[in-house]
C-alpha positions, 0 to 999 in steps of 0.5 A: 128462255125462248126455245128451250126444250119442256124437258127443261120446264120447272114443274111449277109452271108445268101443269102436274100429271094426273092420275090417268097420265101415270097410269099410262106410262106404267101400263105402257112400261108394263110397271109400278111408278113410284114417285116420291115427295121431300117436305122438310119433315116428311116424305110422301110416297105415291105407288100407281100401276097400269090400273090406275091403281094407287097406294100412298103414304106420308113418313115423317123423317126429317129431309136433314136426316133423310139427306144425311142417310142418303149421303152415307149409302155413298160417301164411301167411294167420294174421291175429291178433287179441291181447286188451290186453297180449297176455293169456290167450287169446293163440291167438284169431284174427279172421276174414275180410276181409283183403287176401290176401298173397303166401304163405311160401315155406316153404309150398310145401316143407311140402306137398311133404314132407307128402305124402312122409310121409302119401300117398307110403307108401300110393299103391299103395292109392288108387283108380285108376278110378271114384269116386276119393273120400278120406275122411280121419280125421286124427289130433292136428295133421293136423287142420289141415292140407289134405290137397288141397293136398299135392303130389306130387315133381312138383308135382300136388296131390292133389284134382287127383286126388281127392275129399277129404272129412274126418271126425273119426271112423268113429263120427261117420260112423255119426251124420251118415249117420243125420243125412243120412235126416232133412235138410230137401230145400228152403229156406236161410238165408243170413247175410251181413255182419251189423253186428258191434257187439257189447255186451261189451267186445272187442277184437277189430277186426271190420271190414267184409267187402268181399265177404261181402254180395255172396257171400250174396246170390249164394249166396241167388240159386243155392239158391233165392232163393223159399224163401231167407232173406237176413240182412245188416246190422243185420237178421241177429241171433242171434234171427233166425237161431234163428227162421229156421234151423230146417226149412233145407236149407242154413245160409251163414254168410259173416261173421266168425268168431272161433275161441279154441284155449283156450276152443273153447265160446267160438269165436263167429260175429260177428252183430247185436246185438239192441238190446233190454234183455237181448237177444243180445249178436252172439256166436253161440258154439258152445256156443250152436250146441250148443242148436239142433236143425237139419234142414240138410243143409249148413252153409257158414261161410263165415269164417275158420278155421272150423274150428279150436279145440282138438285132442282125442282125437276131433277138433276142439272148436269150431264144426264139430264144435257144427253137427254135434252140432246135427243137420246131417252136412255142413259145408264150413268154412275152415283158415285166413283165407278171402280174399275171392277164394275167397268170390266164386269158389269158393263160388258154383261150388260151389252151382252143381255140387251144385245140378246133382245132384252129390254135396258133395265133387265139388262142393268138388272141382270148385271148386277146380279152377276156381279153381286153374285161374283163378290158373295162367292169371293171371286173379286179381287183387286191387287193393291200396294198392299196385296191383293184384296178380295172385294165384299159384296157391298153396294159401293162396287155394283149399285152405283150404275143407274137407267135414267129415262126409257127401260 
């Protein structure tokens, strides 16, 4: 409607970038734009760099396949959440906290069969020196899936090679490079395990987070903790995040976060309700990100497939895309059910690395490796009912955090 911002603007009536325009961002992010296009039985594949160099490829693959491949890579960790009887909106999902299972074999094969259709056609295009940094426009399903954690025949995942960092478009690269000359440079709210009872009926069983209000008291430590806020428990409420957001450099979210795929506006993070007569019911939903005006350089949220919702012609509605509208260019969300375990090890490596002068998707990068090498050395283990478990090194436990936006 009248107002909107064009990051919301359909690309069908949005004059496609050019060649020139794509090269430009990739000289200026110093990387290889991958941009992908999902036909119903093919996929077409387009590598420029800052050169304006260009290498494309058509694979033939069924897009039912394509989706069925990508939903293997994550459905391994889909922990559901269904309304009585199974109702209306059977595609909701309830966030983090779960115990961590030993992921689908079929997982693994996905990974392998999804780099031979999507890197394999264009590796004689990637970077081989100097910054190897991805930027990945996906396109349909690919917006669900991991790109780091696609492996090679011989079994090396891609950001063992790569920075990887996402976008919906080349368009809403123009707006969060805009967004980024105006970020706040100091101060962070960080929201941790609010006391998620909310006033409206639901079913959804939003538990405790064993390891959220740990997480965000680490995190508020790393970024500051003279010019941070801490929220947690009865205390983080939606008018206290509205109130303290505001003039923040980083916004971190580690709560539950319950994404609908048929009704993205209503996807919400859980909060406090505010007791008062009319007061906030504890669902901060995208619509209601929509309204803010943020001066963040990085929102982190820190839940559970954060960022999914619906697949449109010009990316994913829902919670990723309702911060960026709402003037921050760089958000790390989730795929998939974020374990515990990524939440007390990778995130706070990540703030370690960016705080050192590093750039986001480095960052990102660097604490994944971290964890993927903790877990191929045995050194993950998580105690459960039935003992304690050491964690495999499979993508389900560090390939579900992604950079939307700026790197």
């Amino acid at each position: 409607g009248p107002g909107r911002s064009p990051l919301l603007a359909s690309p069908v009536s949005a004059a496609p970038p050019g060649l020139s325009a794509i090269a430009a961002h990739a000289a200026r992010l110093d990387s290889t734009v991958l941009s992908y296009w999902v036909e119903r039985d093919a996929v077409r594949i387009w590598a420029v760099d800052g050169q304006a160099r260009v290498q494309s490829a058509m694979v033939r693959v069924d897009a039912r396949r394509l989706d069925r491949l990508v939903r293997a890579t994550w459905s391994h960790g889909d922990a559901r959440a269904h309304s009585p009887a199974d109702g209306a909106d059977r595609r909701a999902r309830v966030a983090r906290g779960n115990a961590p299972r030993e992921p689908a074999g079929g997982a693994a094969h996905a990974l392998r069969e999804l780099y031979g259709l999507l890197v394999a056609p264009i590796a004689s295009a990637l970077p081989r020196d100097g910054r190897r940094r991805l930027t990945i426009v996906p396109h349909g399903p690919l917006f669900r899936l991991s790109f780091a954690g696609l492996q090679t025949p011989s079994g090396r995942y891609l950001i063992e090679d790569f920075e990887i960092h996402y976008t919906p478009s080349i368009g809403v690269l123009g707006a969060t490079e805009a967004l980024s000359g105006h970020a706040a440079k100091d101060g962070a709210l960080v929201v941790a395990a609010p006391s998620f009872k909310s006033k409206a009926p639901s079913s959804e069983d939003l538990g405790p987070l064993p390891g959220a209000e740990a997480e965000g008291r680490t995190v508020a430590a790393l970024v500051g903790a003279s010019t941070s806020a801490l929220l947690t428990g009865s205390l983080a409420t939606e008018p206290e995040v509205r109130r303290l957001a505001a003039g923040r450099r980083v916004l971190h979210f580690a709560t539950h976060a319950v994404v609908s795929d048929d009704h993205p506006l209503d996807s919400f993070l859980a909060l406090a309700a505010d007791t008062a007569p009319g007061g906030a019911d504890g669902r901060f939903t995208a619509e209601e990100v929509y309204d803010l005006r943020l001066d963040a350089d990085l929102v982190v949220l820190s839940g559970c497939r954060t960022a999914g919702g619906r697949v449109t012609g010009d990316g994913i509605s829902g919670l990723t895309r309702s911060f960026i509208y709402a003037g921050t260019p760089s958000v790390v969300a989730t795929l998939w059910d974020l374990p515990d375990v990524a939440g007390a090890r990778a995130l706070p490596h990540f703030y370690r690395e960016w705080a050192r002068g590093g750039n986001k998707a480095a960052a990102l990068r660097s604490a994944q490796l971290a964890l993927l090498g903790a877990l191929r050395a045995g050194k993950v283990a998580v105690d459960t009912p039935a003992g304690r478990f050491v964690l495999p090194e499979h993508p389900a436990f560090w390939a579900g955090l992604v950079l939307m936006g700026e790197p």
